[in-house]
C-alpha positions as CSV (number, residue, x, y, z in Angstrom):
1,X,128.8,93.9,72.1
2,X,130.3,97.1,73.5
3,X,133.2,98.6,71.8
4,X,135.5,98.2,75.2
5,X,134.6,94.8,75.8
6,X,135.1,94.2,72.0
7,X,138.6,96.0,72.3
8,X,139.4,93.8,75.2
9,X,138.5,90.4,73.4
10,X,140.4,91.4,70.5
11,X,143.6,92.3,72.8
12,X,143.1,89.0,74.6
13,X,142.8,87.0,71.3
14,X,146.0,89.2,69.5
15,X,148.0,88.2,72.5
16,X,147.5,84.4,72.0
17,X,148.5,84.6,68.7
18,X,151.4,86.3,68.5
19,X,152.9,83.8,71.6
20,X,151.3,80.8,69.2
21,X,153.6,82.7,66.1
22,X,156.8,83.2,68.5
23,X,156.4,79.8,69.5
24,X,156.1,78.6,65.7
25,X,159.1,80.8,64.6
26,X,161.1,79.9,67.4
27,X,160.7,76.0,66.6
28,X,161.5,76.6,63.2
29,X,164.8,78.2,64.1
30,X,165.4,74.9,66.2
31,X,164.3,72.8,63.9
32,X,161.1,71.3,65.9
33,X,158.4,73.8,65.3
34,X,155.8,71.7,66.1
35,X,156.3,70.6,69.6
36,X,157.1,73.9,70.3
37,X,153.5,75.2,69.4
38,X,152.1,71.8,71.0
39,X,153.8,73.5,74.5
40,X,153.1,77.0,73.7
41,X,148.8,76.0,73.0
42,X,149.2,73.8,76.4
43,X,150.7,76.5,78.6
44,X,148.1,79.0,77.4
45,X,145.1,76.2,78.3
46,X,146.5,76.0,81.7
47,X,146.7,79.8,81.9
48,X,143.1,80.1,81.1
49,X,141.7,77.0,83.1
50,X,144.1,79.1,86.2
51,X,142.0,82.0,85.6
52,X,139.0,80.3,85.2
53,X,139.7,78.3,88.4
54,X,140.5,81.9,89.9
55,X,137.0,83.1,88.6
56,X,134.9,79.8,89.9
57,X,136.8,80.1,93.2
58,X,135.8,84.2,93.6
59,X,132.1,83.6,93.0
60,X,131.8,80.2,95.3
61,X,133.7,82.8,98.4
62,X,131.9,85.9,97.0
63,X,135.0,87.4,96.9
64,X,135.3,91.0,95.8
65,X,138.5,91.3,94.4
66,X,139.3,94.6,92.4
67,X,139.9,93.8,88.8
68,X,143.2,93.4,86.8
69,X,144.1,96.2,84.6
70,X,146.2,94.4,81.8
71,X,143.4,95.1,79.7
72,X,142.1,91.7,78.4
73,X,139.4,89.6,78.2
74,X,139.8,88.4,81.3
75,X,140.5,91.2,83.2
76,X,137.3,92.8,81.2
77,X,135.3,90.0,82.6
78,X,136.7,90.7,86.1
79,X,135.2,94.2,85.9
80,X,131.6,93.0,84.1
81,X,131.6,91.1,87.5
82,X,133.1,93.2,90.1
83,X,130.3,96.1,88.7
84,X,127.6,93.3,88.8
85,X,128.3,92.9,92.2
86,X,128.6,96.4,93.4
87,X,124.9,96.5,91.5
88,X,123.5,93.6,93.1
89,X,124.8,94.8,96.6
90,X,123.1,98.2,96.3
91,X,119.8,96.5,95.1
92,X,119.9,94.5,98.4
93,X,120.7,97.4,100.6
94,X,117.8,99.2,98.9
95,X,115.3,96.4,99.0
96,X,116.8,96.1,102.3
97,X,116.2,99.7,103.4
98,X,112.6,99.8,101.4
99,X,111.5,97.0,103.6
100,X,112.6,98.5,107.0
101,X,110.3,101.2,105.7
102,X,107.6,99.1,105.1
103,X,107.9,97.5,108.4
104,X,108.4,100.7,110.6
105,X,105.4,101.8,108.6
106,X,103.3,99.0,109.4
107,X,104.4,98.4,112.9
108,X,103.5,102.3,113.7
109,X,99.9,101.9,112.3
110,X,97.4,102.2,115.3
111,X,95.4,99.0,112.7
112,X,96.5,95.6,113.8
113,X,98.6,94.2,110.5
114,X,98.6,90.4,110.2
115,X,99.9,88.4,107.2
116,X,98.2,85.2,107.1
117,X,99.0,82.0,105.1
118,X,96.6,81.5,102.8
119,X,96.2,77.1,102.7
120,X,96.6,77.0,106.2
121,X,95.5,80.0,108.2
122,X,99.1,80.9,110.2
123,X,100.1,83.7,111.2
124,X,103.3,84.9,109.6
125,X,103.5,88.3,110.7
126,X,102.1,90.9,112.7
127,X,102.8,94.3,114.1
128,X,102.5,95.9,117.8
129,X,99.1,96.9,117.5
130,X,98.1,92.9,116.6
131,X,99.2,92.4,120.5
132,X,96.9,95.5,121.9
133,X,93.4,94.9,119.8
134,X,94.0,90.8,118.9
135,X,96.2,89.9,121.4
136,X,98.6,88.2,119.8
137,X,102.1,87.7,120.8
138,X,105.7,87.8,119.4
139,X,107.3,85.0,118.7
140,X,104.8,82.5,120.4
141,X,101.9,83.4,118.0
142,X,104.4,83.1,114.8
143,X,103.0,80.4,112.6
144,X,100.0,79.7,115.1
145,X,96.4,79.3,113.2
146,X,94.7,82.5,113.6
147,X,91.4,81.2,114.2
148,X,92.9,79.6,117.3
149,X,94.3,82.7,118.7
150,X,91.5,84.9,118.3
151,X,89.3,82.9,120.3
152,X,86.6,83.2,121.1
153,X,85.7,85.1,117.7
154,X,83.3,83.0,115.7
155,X,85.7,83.8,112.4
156,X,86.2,80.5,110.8
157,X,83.5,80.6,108.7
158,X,84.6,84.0,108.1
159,X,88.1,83.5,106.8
160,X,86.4,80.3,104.6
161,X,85.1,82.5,102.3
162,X,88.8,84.0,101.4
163,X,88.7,87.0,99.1
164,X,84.6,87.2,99.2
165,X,84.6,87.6,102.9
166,X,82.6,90.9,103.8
167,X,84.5,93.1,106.3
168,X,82.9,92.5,109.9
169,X,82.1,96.1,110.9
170,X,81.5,95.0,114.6
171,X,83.2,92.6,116.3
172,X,84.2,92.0,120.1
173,X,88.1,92.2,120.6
174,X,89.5,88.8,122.0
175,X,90.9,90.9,125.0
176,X,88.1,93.0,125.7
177,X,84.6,92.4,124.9
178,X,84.0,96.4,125.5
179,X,86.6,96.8,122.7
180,X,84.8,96.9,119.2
181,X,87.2,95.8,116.5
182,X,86.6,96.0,112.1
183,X,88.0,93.2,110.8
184,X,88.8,93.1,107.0
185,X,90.6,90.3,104.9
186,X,92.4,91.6,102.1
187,X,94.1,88.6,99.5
188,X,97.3,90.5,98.1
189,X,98.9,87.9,96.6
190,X,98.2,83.7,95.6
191,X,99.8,82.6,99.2
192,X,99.6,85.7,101.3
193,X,96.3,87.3,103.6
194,X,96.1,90.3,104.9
195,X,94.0,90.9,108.2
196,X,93.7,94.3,109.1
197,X,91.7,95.2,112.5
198,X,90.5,98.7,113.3
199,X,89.6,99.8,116.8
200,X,86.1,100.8,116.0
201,X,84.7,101.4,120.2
202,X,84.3,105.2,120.0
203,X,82.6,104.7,116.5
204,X,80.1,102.1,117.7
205,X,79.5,104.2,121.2
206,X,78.7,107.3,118.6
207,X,76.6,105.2,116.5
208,X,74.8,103.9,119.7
209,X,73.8,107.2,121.1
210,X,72.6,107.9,118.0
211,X,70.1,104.6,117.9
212,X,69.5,105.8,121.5
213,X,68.7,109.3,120.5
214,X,66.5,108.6,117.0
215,X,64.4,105.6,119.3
216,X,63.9,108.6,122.2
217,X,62.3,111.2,119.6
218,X,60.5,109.3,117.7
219,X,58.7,107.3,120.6
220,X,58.2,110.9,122.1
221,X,56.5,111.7,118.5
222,X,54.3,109.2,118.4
223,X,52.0,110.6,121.3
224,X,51.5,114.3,120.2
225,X,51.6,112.9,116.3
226,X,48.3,110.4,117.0
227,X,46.5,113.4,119.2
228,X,46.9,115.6,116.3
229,X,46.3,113.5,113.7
230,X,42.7,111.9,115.7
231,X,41.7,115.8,116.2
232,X,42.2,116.2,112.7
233,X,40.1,113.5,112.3
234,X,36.9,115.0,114.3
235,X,36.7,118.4,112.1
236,X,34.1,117.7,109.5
237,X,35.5,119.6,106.2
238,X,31.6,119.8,105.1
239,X,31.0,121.9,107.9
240,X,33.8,124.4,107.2
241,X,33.8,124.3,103.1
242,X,36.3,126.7,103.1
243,X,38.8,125.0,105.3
244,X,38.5,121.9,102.9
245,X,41.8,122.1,101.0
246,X,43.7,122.7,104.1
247,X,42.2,120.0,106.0
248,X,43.1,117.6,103.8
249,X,47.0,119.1,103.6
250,X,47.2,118.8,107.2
251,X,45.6,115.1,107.7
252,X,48.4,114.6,105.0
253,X,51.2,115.4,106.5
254,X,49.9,114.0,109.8
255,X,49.7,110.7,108.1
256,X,53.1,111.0,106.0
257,X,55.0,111.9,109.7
258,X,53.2,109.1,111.3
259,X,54.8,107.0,108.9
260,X,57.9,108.8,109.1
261,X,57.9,107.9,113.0
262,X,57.2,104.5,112.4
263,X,59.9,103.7,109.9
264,X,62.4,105.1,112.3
265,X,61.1,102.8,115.4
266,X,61.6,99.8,113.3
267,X,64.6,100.9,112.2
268,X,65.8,101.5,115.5
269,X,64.7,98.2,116.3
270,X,66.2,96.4,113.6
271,X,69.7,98.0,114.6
272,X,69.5,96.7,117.9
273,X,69.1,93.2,117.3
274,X,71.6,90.8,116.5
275,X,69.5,88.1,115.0
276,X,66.1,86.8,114.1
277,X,64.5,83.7,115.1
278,X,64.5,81.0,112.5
279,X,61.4,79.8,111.2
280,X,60.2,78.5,107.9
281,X,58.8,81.2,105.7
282,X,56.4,79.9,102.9
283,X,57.3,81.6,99.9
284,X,54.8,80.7,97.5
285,X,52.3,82.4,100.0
286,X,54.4,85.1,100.5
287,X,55.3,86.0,96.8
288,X,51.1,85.6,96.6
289,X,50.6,88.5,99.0
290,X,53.3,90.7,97.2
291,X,51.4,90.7,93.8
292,X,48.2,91.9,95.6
293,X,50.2,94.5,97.0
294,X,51.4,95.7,94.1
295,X,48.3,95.3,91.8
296,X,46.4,96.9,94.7
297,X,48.6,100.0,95.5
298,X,49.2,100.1,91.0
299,X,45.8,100.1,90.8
300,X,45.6,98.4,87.4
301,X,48.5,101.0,86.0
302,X,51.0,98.3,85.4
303,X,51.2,94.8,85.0
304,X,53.1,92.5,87.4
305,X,54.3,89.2,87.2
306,X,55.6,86.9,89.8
307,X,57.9,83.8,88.8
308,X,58.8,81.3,91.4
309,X,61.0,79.0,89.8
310,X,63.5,78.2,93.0
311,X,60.7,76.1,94.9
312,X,61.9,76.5,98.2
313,X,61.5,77.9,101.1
314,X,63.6,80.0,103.4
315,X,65.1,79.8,107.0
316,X,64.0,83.4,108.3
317,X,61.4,86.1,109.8
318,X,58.6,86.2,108.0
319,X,57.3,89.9,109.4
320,X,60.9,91.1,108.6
321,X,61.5,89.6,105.3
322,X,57.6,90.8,104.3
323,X,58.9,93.9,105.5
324,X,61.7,93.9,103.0
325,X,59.9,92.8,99.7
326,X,57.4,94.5,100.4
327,X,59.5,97.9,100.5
328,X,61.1,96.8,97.4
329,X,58.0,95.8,95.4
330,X,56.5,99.3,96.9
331,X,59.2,101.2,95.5
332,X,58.7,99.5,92.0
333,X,55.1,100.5,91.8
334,X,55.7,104.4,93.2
335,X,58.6,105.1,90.6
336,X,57.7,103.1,87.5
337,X,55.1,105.4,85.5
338,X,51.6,103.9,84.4
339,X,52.3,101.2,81.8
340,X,54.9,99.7,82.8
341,X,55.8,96.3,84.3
342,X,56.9,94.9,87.5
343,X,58.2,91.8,87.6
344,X,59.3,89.7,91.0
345,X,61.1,86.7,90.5
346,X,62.3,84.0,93.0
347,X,65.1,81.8,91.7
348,X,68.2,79.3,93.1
349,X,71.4,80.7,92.9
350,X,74.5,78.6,91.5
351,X,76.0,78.8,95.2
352,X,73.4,76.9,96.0
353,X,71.8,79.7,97.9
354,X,68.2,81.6,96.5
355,X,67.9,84.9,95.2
356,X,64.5,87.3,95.1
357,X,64.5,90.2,92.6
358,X,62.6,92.8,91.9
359,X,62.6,94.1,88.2
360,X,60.6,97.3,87.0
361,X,60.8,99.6,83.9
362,X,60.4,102.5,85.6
363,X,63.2,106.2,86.0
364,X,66.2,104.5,87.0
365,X,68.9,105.3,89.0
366,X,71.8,107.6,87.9
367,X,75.2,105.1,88.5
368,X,76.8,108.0,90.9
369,X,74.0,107.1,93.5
370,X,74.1,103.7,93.8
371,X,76.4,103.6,96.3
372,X,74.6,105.5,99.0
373,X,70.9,104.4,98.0
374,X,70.6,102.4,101.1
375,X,71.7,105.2,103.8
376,X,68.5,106.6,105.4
377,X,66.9,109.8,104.3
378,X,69.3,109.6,101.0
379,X,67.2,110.3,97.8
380,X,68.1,110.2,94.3
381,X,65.1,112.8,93.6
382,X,63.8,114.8,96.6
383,X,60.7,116.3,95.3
384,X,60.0,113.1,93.6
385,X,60.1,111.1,96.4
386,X,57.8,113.1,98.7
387,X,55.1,113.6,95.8
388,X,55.2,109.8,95.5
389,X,55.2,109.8,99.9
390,X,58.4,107.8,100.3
391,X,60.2,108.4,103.6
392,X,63.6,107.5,102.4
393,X,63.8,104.7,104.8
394,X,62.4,102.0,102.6
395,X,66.0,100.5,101.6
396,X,67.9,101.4,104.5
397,X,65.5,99.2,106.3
398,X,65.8,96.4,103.6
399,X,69.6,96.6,103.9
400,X,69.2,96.0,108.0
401,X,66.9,93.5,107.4
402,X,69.0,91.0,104.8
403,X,71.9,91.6,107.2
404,X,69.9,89.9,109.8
405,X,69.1,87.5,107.7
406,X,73.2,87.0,106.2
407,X,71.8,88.3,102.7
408,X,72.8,90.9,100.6
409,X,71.3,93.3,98.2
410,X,72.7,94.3,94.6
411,X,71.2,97.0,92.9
412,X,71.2,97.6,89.1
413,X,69.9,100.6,87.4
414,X,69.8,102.4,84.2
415,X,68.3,105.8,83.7
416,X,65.2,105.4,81.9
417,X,65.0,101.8,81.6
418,X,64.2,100.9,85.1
419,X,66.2,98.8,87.8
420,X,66.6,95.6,89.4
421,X,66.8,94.9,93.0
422,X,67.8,91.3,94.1
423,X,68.1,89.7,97.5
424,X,70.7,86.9,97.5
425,X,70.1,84.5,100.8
426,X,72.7,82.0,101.5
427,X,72.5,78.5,101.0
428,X,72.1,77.9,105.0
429,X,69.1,80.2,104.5
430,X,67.3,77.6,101.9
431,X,65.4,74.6,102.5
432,X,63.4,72.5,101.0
433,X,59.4,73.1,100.2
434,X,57.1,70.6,101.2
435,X,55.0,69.1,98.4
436,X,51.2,69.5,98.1
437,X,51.1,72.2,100.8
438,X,52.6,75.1,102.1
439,X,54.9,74.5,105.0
440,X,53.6,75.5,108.3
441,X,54.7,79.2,109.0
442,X,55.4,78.8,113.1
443,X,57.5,75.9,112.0
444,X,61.3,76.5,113.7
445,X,64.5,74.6,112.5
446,X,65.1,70.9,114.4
447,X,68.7,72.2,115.3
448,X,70.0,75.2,115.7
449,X,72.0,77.2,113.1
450,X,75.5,78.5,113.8
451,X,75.5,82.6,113.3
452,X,77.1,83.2,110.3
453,X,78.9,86.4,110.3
454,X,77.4,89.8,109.5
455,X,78.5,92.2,106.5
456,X,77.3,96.1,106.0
């Protein structure tokens, strides 16, 4: 206890008994001491339940009444309180002030801010630029369901998933198709979402010409690229000894642009689409043909296993997703030295979904390039990657394709102990394998499946 609020209870409790004693002495005198003390003990009750009363009725009409100065217990109590309040009130005008902040800060964001109720979707705030990119409208969109008012955005599914939702990268604005909007949920506390929305248009027009431009050059490759590589072709190297060694360099890097050219026309064309057409893809066939390509481009150097223990099938492409394992399963064999394994493993995943990895023991990948592995051209090693004729298009083409198909890649690596690339499908992605046979590979769904949303 403080030494003035220690002072003041000692004051208060002095003062009581030295009117108990006067009132003792003073019965005495008359001969009836102890009535006198009875009325003395009763007056000072009803002193303190009047200043208790006093007290009760200050904090019921949140009074703020300065404190006594008599320098009691009472009066000390008075001040605790008068100070708690002057405390409590400049906590609230700060809080007060902090959160005009925040919402001047949010509200002058050019992102659309919406704070979403977590169990049932409603909106619960939003700020200006909500009502230019979403549309949404103050106060007749206040505790509407979001997925109602940003019709007709297929998010449903999207805002399902909660705090695993990917951000959708490219999405039509409600008021403007032309209007390309990034949509991101963010979970900040156990009731409260956060949907932020970016205007993204100039982004995706940039990223368009780009397409545009990488399509126009290398379909205007391909012609000069196939004349030089077929005249290449016609010169006889026994004929010129001499020109032997070069001959070969150039019919090289005819072929390695070739392929260079051709990995940017699918990627091109993999951009541009917005989905595949389902049909049943047989993967015990398919994880057949992926050990033949691997023991025939290893050429005996490593041994590779192939586990299929999810027996089932998937809803996809089958060109595409060959394409994809088959890039993945390449890349194990290039950069996994002679000796070592490769193994590709096909498995159900406890969602329910199915997952295809790759495993090898070969260089690894340093941890600070995981993170960009998938962007086009990007290597970890330059010289090793064109000694090994990669293109550095391999992943980036993997990546496009899984998005197509609503899958995702995860990459693990450890320098000098190899890495592990798995390809986790939804469980709308899975079905079931028929017995006894493979299932037919034209075969197409009975009914049609809803478009999941896309994540980058």
């Amino acid at each position: 206890m403080p030494a003035h609020t220690r002072s003041a209870w000692s004051r208060t409790l002095a003062q009581h008994l030295l009117i108990l004693a006067a009132a003792a002495l003073a019965g005495l005198a008359l001969g009836q001491p102890w009535p006198l003390l009875a009325a003395a003990a009763i007056g000072l009750l009803a002193w303190n339940g009047a200043r208790l009363y006093r007290l009760l009725q200050r904090l019921e009409s949140r009074q703020r009444l300065p404190p006594g100065r008599d320098g009691g217990a009472w009066d000390a109590l008075d001040r605790l309180l008068h100070q708690n309040q002057d405390d409590t009130r400049s906590r609230k005008r700060r809080l007060v002030e902090m959160l005009r902040a925040y919402r001047a800060a949010a509200a002058a964001l050019p992102d659309a801010v919406v704070v979403l109720d977590r169990n049932s979707q409603r909106v619960q705030w939003f700020n200006e630029a909500a009502s230019h990119l979403l549309g949404l409208q103050y106060p007749a969109d206040i505790d509407a369901p979001i997925g109602d008012r940003l019709q007709p955005l297929p998010i449903a599914h999207w805002l399902a998933s909660g705090r695993h939702a990917e951000p959708l990268l490219d999405a039509p604005s409600p008021l403007d198709p032309d209007l390309r909007l990034s949509l991101k949920l963010i979970p900040y506390s156990e009731h409260l979402w956060l949907l932020v929305a970016r205007d993204v248009s100039k982004l995706m027009r940039l990223e368009q010409v780009r397409r545009d431009f990488v399509a126009n050059v290398s379909h205007e490759l391909r012609t000069p690229l196939t004349v030089v590589h077929g005249y290449l072709d016609m010169l006889d190297p026994a004929e010129q000894p001499d020109w032997a060694p070069i001959l070969a360099e150039m019919r090289l890097q005819s072929q390695r642009m070739t392929q260079l050219v051709e990995d940017l026309l699918t990627l091109s064309r993999l951009e541009a689409q917005e989905a595949v057409a389902d049909e049943s893809v047989p993967m015990a066939s398919l994880l057949s043909t992926l050990r033949r390509e691997a023991e025939a481009l290893g050429q005996g150097r490593h041994t590779v296993t192939v586990e299929d223990a999810a027996q089932v099938d998937l809803w996809g492409s089958i060109k595409e997703l060959h394409s994809a394992f088959s890039n993945l399963v390449s890349n194990a064999v290039r950069y996994t030295p002679a000796g070592g394994r490769i193994a590709i493993r096909f498995a159900r995943g406890d969602d329910g979904g199915a997952t295809l990895s790759v495993r090898d023991t070969g260089y690894g990948i340093p941890a600070s390039h995981l993170p960009r592995i998938t962007e086009r051209f990007y290597r970890v090693s330059t010289s090793r990657s064109r000694e090994l004729g990669g293109t550095g298009l391999g992943l980036a083409i993997v990546k496009h394709v899984l998005q197509l198909h609503q899958a995702r890649l995860d990459i693990e690596s450890e320098v000098g102990r190899g890495s592990t690339f798995s390809c986790h499908f939804p469980r709308d992605r899975v079905h079931a394998r028929d017995a006894g046979h493979f299932p037919n590979p034209g075969a197409t769904r009975e009914q049609p499946r809803p478009q999941a949303s896309r994540s980058l």
